[in-house]
One Martini backbone bead per residue (centre of mass of N, CA, C, O) as a GRO file, in nm:
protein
  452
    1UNK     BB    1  -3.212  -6.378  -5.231
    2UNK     BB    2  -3.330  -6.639  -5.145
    3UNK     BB    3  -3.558  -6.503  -5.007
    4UNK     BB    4  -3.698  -6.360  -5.252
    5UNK     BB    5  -3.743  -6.612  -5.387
    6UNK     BB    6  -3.973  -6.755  -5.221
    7UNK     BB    7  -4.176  -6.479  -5.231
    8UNK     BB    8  -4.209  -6.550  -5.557
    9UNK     BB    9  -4.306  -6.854  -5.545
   10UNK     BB   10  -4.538  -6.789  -5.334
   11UNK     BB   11  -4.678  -6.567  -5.541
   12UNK     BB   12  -4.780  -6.773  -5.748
   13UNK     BB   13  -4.919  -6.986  -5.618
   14UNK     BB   14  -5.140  -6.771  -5.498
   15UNK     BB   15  -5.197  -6.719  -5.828
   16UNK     BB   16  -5.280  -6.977  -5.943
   17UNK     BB   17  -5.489  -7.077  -5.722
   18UNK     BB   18  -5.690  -6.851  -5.779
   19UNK     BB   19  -5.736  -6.906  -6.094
   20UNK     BB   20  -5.822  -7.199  -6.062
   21UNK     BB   21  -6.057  -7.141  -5.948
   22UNK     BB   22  -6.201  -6.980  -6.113
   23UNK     BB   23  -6.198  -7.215  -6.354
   24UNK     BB   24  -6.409  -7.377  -6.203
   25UNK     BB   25  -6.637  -7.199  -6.183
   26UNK     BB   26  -6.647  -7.094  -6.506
   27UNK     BB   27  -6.487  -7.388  -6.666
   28UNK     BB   28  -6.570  -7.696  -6.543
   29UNK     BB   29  -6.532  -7.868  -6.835
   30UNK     BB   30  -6.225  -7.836  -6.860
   31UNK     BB   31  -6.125  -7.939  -6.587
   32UNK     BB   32  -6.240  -8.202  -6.656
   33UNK     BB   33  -6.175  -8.281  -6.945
   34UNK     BB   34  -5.824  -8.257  -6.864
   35UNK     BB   35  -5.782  -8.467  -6.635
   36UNK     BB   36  -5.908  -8.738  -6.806
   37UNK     BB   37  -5.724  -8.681  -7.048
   38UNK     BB   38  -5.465  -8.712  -6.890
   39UNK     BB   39  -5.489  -8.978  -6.747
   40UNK     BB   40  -5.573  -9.166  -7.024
   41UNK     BB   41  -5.300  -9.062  -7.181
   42UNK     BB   42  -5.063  -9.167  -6.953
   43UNK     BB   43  -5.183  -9.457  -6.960
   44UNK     BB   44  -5.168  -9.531  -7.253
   45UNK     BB   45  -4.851  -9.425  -7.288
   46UNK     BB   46  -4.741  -9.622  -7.086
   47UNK     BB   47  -4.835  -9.905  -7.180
   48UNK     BB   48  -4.723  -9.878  -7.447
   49UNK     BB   49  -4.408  -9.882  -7.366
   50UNK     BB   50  -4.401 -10.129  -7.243
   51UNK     BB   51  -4.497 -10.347  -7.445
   52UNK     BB   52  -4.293 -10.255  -7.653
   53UNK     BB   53  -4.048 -10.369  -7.487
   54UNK     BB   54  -4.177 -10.634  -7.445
   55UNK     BB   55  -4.125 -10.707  -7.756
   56UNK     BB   56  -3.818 -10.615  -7.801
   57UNK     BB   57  -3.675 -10.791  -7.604
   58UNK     BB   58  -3.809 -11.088  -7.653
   59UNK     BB   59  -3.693 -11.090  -7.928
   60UNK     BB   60  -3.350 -11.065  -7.834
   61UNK     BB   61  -3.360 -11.295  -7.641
   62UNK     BB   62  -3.448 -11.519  -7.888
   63UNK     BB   63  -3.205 -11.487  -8.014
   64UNK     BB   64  -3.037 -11.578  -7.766
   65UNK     BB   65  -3.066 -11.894  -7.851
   66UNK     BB   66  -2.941 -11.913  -8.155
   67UNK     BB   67  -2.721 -11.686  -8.064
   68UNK     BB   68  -2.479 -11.542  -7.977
   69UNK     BB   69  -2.423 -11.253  -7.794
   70UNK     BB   70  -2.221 -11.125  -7.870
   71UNK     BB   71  -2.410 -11.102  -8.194
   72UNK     BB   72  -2.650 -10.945  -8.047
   73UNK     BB   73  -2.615 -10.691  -7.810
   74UNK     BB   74  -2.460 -10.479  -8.022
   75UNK     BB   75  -2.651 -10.486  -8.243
   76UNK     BB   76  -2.822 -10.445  -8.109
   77UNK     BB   77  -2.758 -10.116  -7.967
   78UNK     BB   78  -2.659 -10.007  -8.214
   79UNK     BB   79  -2.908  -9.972  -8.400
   80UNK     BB   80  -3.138  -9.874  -8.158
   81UNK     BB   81  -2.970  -9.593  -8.130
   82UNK     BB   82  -2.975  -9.486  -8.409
   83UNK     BB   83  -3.279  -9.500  -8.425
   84UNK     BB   84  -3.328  -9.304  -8.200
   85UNK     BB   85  -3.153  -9.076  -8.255
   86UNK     BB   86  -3.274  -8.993  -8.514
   87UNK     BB   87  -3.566  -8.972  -8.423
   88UNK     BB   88  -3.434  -8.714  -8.204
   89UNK     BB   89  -3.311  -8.495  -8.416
   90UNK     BB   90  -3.511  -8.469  -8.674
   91UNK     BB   91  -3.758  -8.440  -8.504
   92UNK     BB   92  -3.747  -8.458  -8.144
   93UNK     BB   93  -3.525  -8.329  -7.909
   94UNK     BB   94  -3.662  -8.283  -7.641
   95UNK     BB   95  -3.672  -8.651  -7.670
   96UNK     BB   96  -3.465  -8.643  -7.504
   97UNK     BB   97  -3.380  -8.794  -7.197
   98UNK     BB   98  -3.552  -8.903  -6.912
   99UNK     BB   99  -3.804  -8.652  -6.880
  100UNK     BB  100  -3.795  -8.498  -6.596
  101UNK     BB  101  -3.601  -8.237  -6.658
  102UNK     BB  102  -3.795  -8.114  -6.872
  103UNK     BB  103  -4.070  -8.079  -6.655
  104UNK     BB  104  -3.881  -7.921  -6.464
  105UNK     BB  105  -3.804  -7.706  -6.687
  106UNK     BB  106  -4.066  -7.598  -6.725
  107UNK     BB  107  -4.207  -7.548  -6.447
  108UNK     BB  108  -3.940  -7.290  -6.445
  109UNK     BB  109  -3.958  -7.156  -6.725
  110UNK     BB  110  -3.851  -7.309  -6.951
  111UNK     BB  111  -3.809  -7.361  -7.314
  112UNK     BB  112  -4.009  -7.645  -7.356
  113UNK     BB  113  -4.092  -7.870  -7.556
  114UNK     BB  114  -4.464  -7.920  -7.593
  115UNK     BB  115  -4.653  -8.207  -7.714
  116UNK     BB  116  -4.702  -8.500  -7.926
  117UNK     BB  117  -4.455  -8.517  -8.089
  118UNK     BB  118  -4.279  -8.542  -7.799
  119UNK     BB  119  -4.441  -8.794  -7.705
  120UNK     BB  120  -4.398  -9.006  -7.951
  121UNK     BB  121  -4.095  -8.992  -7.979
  122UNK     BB  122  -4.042  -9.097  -7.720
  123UNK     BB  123  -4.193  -9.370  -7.734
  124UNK     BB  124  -4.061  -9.495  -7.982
  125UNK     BB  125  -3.745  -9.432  -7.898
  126UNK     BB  126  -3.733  -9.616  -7.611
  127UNK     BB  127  -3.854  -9.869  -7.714
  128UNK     BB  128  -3.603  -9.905  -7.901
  129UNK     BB  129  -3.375  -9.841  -7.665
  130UNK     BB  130  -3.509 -10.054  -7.419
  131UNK     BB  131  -3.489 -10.290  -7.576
  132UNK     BB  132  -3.208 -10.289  -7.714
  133UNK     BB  133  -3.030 -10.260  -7.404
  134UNK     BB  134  -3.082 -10.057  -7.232
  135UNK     BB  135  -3.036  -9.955  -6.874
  136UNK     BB  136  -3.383  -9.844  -6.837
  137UNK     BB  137  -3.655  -9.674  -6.745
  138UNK     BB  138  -3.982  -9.568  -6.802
  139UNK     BB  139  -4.055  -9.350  -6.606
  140UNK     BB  140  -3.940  -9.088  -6.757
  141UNK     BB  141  -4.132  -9.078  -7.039
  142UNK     BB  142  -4.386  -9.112  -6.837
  143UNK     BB  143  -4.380  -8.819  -6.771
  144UNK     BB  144  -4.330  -8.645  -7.041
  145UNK     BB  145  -4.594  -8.791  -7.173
  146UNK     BB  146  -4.817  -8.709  -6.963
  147UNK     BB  147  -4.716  -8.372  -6.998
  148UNK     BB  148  -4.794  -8.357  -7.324
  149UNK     BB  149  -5.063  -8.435  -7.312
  150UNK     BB  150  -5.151  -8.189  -7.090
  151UNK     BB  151  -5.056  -7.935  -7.271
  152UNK     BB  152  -5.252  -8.005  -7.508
  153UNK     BB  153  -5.507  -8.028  -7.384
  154UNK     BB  154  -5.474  -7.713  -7.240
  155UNK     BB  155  -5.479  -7.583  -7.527
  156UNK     BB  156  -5.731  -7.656  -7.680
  157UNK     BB  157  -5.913  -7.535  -7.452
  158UNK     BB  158  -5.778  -7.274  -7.342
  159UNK     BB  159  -5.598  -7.261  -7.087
  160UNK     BB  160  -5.459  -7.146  -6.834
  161UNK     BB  161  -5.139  -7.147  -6.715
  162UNK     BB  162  -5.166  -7.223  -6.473
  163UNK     BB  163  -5.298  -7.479  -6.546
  164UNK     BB  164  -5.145  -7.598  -6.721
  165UNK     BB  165  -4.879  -7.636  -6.516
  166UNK     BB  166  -5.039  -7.859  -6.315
  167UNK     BB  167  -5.111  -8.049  -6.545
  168UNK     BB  168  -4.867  -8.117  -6.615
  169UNK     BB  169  -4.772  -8.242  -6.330
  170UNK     BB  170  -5.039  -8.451  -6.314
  171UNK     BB  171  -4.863  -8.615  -6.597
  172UNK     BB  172  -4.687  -8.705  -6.465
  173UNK     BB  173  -4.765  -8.840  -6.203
  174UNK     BB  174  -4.946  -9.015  -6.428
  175UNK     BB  175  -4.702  -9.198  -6.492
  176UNK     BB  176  -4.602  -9.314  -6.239
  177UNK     BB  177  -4.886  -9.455  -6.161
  178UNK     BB  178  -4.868  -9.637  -6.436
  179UNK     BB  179  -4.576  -9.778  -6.400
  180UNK     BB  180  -4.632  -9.873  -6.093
  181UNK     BB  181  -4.921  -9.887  -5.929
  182UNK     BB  182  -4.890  -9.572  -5.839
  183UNK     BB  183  -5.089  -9.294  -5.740
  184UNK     BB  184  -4.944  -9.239  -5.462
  185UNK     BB  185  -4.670  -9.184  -5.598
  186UNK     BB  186  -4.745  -8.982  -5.860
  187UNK     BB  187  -4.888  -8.769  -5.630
  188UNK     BB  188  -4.617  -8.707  -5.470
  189UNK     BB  189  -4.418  -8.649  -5.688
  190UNK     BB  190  -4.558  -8.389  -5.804
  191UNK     BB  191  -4.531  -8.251  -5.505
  192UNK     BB  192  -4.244  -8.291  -5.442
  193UNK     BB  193  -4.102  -8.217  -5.737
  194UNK     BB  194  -4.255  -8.056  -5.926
  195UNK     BB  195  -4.434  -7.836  -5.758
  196UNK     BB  196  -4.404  -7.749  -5.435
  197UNK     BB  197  -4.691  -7.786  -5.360
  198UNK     BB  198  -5.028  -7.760  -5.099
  199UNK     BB  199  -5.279  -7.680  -5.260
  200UNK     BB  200  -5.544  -7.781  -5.259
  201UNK     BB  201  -5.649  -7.779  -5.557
  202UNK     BB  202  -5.412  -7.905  -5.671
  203UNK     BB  203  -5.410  -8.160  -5.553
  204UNK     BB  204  -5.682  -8.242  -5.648
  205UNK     BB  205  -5.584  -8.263  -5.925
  206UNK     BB  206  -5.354  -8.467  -5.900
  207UNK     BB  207  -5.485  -8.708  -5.763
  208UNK     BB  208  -5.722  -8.751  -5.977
  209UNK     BB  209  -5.510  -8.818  -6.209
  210UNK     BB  210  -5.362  -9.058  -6.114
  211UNK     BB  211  -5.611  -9.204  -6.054
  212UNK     BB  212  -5.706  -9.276  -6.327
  213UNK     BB  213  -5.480  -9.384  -6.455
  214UNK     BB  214  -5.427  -9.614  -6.275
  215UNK     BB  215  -5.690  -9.742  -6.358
  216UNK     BB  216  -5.699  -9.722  -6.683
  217UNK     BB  217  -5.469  -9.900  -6.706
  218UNK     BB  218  -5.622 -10.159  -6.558
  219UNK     BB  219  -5.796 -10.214  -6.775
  220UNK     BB  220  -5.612 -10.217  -7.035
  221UNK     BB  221  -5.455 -10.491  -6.913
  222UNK     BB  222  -5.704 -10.653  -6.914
  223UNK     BB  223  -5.760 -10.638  -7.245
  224UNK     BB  224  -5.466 -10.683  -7.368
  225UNK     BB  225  -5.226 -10.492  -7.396
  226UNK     BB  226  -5.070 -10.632  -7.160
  227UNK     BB  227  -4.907 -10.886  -7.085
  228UNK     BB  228  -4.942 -10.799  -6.818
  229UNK     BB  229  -5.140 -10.841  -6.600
  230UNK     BB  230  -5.321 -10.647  -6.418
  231UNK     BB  231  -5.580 -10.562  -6.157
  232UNK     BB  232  -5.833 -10.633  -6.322
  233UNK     BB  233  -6.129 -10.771  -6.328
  234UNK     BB  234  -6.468 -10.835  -6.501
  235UNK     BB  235  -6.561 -11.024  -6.225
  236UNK     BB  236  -6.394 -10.859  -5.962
  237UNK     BB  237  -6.241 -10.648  -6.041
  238UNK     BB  238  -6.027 -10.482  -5.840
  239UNK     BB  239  -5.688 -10.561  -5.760
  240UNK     BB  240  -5.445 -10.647  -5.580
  241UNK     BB  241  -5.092 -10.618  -5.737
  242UNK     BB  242  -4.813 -10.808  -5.676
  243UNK     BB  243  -4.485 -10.839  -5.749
  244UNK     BB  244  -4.446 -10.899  -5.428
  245UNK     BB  245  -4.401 -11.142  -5.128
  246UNK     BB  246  -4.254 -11.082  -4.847
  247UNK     BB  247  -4.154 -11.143  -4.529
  248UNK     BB  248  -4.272 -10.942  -4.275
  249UNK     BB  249  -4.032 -10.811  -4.028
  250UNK     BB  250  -4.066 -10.539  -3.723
  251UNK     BB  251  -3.812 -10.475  -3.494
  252UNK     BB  252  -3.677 -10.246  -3.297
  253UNK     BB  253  -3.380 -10.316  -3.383
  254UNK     BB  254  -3.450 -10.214  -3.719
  255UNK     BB  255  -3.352  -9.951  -3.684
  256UNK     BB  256  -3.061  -9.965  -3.673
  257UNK     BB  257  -3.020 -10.068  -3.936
  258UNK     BB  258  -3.198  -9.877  -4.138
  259UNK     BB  259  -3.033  -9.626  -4.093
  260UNK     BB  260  -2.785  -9.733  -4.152
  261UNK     BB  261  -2.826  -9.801  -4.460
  262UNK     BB  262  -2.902  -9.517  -4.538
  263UNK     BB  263  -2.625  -9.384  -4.497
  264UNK     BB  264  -2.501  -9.592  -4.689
  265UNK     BB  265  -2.662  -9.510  -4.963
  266UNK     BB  266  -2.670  -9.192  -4.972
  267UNK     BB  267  -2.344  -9.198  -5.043
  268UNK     BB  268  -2.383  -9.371  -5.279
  269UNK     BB  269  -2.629  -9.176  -5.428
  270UNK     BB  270  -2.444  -8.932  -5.441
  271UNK     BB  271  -2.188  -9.061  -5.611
  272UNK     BB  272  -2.379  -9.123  -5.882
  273UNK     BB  273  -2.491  -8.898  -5.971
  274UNK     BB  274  -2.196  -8.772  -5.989
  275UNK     BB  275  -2.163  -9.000  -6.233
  276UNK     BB  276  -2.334  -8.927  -6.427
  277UNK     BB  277  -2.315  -8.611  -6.484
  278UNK     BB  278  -1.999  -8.686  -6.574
  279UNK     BB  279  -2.092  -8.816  -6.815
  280UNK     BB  280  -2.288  -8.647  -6.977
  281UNK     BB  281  -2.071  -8.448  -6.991
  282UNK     BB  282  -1.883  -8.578  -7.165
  283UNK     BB  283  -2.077  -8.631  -7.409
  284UNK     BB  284  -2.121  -8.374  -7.455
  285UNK     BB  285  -1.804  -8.288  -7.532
  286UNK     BB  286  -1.727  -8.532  -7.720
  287UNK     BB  287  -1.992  -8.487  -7.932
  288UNK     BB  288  -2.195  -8.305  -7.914
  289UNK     BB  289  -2.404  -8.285  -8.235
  290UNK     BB  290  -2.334  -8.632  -8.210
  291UNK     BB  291  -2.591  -8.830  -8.146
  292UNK     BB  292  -2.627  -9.079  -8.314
  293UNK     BB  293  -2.330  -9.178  -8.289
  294UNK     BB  294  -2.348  -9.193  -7.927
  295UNK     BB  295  -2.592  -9.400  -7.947
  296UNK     BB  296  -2.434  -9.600  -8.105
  297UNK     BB  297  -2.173  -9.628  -7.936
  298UNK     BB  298  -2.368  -9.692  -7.642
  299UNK     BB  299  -2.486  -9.958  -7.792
  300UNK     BB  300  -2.224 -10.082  -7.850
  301UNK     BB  301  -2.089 -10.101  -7.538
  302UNK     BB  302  -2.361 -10.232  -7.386
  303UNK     BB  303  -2.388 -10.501  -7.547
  304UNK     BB  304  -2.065 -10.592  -7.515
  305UNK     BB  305  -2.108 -10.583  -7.156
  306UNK     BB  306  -2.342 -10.817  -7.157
  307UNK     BB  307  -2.215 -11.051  -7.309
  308UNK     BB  308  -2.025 -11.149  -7.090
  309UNK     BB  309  -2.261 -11.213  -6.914
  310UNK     BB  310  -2.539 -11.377  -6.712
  311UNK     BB  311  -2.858 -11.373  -6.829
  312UNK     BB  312  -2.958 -11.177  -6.609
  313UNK     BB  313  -2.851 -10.937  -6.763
  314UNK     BB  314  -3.060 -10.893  -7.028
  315UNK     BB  315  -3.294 -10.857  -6.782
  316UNK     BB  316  -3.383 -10.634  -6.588
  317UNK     BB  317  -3.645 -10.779  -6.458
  318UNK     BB  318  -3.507 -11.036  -6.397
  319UNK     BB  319  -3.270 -10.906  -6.212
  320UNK     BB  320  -3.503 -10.793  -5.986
  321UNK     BB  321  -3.625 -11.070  -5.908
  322UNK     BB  322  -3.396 -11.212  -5.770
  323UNK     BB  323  -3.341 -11.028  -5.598
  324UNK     BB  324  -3.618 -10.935  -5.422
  325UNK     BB  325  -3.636 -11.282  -5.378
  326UNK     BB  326  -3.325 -11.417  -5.336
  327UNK     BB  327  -3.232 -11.591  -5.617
  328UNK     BB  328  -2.933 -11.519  -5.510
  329UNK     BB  329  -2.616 -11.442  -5.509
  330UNK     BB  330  -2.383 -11.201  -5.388
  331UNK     BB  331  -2.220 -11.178  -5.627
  332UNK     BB  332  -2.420 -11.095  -5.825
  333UNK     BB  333  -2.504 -10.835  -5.662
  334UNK     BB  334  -2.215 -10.718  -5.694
  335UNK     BB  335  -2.233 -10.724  -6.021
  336UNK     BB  336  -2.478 -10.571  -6.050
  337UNK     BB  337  -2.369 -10.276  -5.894
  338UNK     BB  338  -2.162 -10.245  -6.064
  339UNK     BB  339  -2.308 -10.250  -6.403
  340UNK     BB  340  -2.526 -10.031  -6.344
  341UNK     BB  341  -2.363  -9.816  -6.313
  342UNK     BB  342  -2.197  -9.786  -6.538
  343UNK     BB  343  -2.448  -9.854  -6.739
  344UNK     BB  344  -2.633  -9.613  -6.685
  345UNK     BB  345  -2.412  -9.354  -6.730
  346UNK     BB  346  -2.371  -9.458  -7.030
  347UNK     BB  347  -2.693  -9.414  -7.076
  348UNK     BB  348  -2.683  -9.121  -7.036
  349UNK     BB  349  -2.438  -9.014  -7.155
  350UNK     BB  350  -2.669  -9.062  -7.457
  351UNK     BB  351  -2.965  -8.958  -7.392
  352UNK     BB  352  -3.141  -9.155  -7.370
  353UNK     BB  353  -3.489  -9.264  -7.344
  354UNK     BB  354  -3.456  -9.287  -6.986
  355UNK     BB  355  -3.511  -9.395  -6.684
  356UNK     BB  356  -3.364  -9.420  -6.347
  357UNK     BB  357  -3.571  -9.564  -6.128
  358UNK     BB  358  -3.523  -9.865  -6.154
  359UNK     BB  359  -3.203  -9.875  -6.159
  360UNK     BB  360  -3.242  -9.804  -5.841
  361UNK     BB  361  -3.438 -10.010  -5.794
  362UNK     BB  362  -3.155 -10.267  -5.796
  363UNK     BB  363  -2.923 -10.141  -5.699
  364UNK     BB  364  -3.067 -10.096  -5.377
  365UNK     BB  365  -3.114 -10.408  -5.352
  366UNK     BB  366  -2.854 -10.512  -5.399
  367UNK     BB  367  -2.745 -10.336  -5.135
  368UNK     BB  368  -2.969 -10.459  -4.936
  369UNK     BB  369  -2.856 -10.822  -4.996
  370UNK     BB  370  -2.561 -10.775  -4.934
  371UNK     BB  371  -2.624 -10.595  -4.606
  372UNK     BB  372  -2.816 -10.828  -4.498
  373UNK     BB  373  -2.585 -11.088  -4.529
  374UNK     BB  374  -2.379 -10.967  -4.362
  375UNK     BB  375  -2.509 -10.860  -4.086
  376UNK     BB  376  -2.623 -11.173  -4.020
  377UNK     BB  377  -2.321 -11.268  -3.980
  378UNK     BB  378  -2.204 -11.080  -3.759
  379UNK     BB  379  -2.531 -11.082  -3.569
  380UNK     BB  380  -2.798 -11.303  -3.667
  381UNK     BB  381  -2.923 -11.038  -3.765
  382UNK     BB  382  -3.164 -10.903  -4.038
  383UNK     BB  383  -3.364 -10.728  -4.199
  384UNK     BB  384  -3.650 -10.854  -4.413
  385UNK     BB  385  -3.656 -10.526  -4.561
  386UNK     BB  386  -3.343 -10.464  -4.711
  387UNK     BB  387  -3.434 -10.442  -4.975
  388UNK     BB  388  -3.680 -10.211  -5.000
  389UNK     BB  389  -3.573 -10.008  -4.843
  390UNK     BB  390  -3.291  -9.988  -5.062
  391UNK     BB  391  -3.496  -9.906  -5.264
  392UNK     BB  392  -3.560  -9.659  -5.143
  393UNK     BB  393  -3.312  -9.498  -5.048
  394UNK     BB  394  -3.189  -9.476  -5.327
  395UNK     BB  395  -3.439  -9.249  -5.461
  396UNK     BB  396  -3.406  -9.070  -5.225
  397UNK     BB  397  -3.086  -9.011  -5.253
  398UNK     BB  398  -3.136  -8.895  -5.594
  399UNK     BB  399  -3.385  -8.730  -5.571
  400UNK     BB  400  -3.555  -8.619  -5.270
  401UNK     BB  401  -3.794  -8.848  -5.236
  402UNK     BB  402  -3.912  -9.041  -4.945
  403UNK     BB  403  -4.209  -9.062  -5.007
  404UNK     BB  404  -4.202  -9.157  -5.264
  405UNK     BB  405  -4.003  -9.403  -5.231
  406UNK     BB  406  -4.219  -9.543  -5.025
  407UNK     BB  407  -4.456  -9.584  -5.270
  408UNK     BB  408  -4.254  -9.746  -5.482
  409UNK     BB  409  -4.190 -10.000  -5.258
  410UNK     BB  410  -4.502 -10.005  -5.181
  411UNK     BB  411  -4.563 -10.102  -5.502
  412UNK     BB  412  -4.431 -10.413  -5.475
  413UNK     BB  413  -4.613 -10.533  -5.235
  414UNK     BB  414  -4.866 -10.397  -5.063
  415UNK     BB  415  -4.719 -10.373  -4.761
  416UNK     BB  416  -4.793 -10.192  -4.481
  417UNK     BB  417  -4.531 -10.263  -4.300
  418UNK     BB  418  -4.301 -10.174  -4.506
  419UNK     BB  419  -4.379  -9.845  -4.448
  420UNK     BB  420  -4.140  -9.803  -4.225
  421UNK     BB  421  -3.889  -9.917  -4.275
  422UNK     BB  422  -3.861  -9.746  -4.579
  423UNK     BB  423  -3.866  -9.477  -4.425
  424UNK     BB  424  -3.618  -9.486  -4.274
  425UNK     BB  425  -3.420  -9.519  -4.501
  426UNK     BB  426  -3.533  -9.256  -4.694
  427UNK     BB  427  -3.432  -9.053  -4.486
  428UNK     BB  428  -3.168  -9.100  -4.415
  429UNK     BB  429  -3.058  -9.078  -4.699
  430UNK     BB  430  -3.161  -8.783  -4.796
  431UNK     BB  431  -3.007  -8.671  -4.536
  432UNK     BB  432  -2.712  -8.731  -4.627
  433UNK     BB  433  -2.753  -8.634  -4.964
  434UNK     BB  434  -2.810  -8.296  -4.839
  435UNK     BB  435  -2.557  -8.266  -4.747
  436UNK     BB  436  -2.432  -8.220  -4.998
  437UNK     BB  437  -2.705  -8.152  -5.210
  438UNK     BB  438  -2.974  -8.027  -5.243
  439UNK     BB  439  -2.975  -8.131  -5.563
  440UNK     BB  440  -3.088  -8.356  -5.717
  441UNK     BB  441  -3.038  -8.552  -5.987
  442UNK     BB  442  -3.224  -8.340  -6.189
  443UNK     BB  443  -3.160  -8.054  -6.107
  444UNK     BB  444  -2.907  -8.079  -6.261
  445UNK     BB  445  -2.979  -8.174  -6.541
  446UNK     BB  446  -3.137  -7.940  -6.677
  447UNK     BB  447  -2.882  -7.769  -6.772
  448UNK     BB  448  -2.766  -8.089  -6.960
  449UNK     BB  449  -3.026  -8.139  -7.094
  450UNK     BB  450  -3.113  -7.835  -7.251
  451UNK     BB  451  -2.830  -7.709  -7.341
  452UNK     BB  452  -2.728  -7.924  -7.582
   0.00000   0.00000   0.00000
């Protein structure tokens, strides 16, 4: 039955390969204005969420100036759930849920809505749940949302399915290199997990798609739409844009030490998944059609416990920064690892609309400068390298796709030399969680969040 499944899935392959080459060659306009227009769809729509988030975080913030925070993360949590709810219960419910698990569910042939309706509202309630303090990261409905814009272009101009469906996962693609600036994770990603495929044309397609997104995102951002600002300067060109800088030494015995990381991740990445998947069937079980309600009250649990915890918990952004640069004890890493856990999954299990790729990579990195922390009492060596590892070992974990976390741990340094290490790690990592189950947290998700 298994080989029966694979000799389907390669003869789809070869005659979309095939009707794509035709659609080039006949209608070469369709498919050069689909690429760019689904490119700058998913660079825009990627960089307003961010904006959007960083605008209601930073007010958020600002309250907590001024008021305890008992009284400030449980009311906007409890408020921005409602409201996120809201408007993805009665405009598009389609947009609740991470956004992977939606664009994997369309390219397997499920009936998944695609539109701008259905990114709109994602853009929308993600900026207000993500930034209201659910623990979740932009990457997940910026892949929707690029999926979204990419299916419209390709309805518009009347592209065949064959074309629409490589085109939808190259806005995929595009939407993870415009929110990480990485083209090369975007594109492997695309190929790695959402198409399964190397065909010539199709890299071509995809490979194109991410790189506008990601150049067109840095200009966007050069413009003064984000206040981060980008990789362009109009005056130098792009420019390399770090967002670490650590010291990267990578001797051979830290083969052995990045190995034992990985093998000791992948264990931790695969009881992770089982542990959201577990809450989602939960929220699932106990809540049924009461989406609004529920995403009220894991807004008003989770705001209730980070008022207890210390500032640094308050902004994802910056406990990720000061875990990357060590710029913390032990401790705090300790309940990094213990509060993203347990917060994270009950922001799964609440449908909202936000990805997990972030909070992985923060997860990754706390137990990667714990066990580098610990190492180095025992040996007085740690590779210098154990927090990005971490960061990619943790990802490559929980996806399934190891080389595209070592994209993404490697566009947060810039440092060629960083992609060695965490290449080591994130195959160790995969290769232990693979034999748990084959079966991605995302192709998991599928069935629990299209069916709900």
């Amino acid at each position: 039955m298994q080989k029966l499944i694979k000799e389907n899935i390669q003869k789809t392959s070869n005659n979309s390969s095939r009707s794509i080459k035709k659609l080039i060659k006949q209608r070469s306009f369709v498919v050069v204005i689909s690429i760019l227009f689904t490119g700058l769809g998913a660079s825009i729509t990627s960089i307003s969420f961010k904006t959007g988030i960083y605008f209601i975080n930073n007010w958020r913030l600002e309250l907590l100036d001024h008021f305890p925070s008992i009284a400030v993360l449980p009311a906007f949590g409890a408020i921005g759930g409602a409201i996120a709810g809201f408007l993805i219960k009665n405009i598009a419910p389609a947009a609740k849920g991470s956004g992977v698990s939606q664009i994997m569910g369309f390219l397997r042939h499920k009936e998944v809505p695609m539109n701008l309706k259905v990114g709109l509202v994602k853009l929308i309630s993600g900026i207000i749940a993500i930034g209201s303090g659910f623990p979740l990261g932009p990457e997940g409905p910026s892949v929707q949302m690029g999926g979204s814009v990419a299916w419209q272009m390709a309805r518009w101009l009347k592209a065949p399915l064959a074309f629409r469906r490589v085109l939808v996962a190259a806005g995929g693609g595009a939407g993870i290199a415009a929110v990480f600036s990485a083209p090369l994770g975007g594109f492997i990603y695309a190929i790695e997990e959402l198409l399964n495929s190397a065909r010539p044309v199709i890299l071509l397609i995809v490979v194109i798609t991410t790189f506008i997104a990601d150049s067109s995102a840095d200009i966007i951002q050069a413009l003064g739409l984000d206040p981060k600002a980008g990789g362009f300067d109009f005056n130098l060109g792009f420019l390399i844009q770090k967002e670490y800088d650590p010291s990267v030494f990578f001797l051979p015995i830290d083969f052995i030490y990045l190995v034992l990381l990985g093998i000791i991740i992948g264990l931790f990445a695969e009881f992770y998944s089982k542990y959201v998947l577990f809450m989602q069937e939960l929220g699932k079980k106990w809540y049924k059609n009461k989406f609004v309600l529920k995403m009220s009250i894991c807004g008003l649990l989770l705001g209730s416990i980070y008022s207890f915890l210390p500032s640094s918990f308050h902004n994802l952004d910056e406990l990720q920064t000061i875990i990357a640069e060590q710029n913390t004890s032990i401790e705090i890493a300790l309940l990094a690892v213990f509060i993203l856990f347990i917060t994270t999954g009950l922001a799964a299990a609440s449908g909202a609309p936000g990805g997990l790729f972030y909070p992985m990579l923060t997860l990754g990195g706390a137990i990667g400068l714990i066990m580098g922390s610990w190492v180095e009492i025992a040996t007085g060596h740690a590779p210098s390298t154990y927090i990005f590892a971490g960061m990619g070992a943790f990802v490559a974990g929980c996806s399934r796709t190891p080389i595209t976390a070592m994209f993404l741990a490697f566009a947060l340094t810039k440092n060629l030399l960083i992609m060695k290490p965490v290449l080591i790690s994130c195959i160790a990592s995969f290769l232990v969680a693979r034999a748990f189950n084959e079966k991605s947290i995302y192709e998991r998700q599928i069935q629990i969040e299209l069916e709900e």
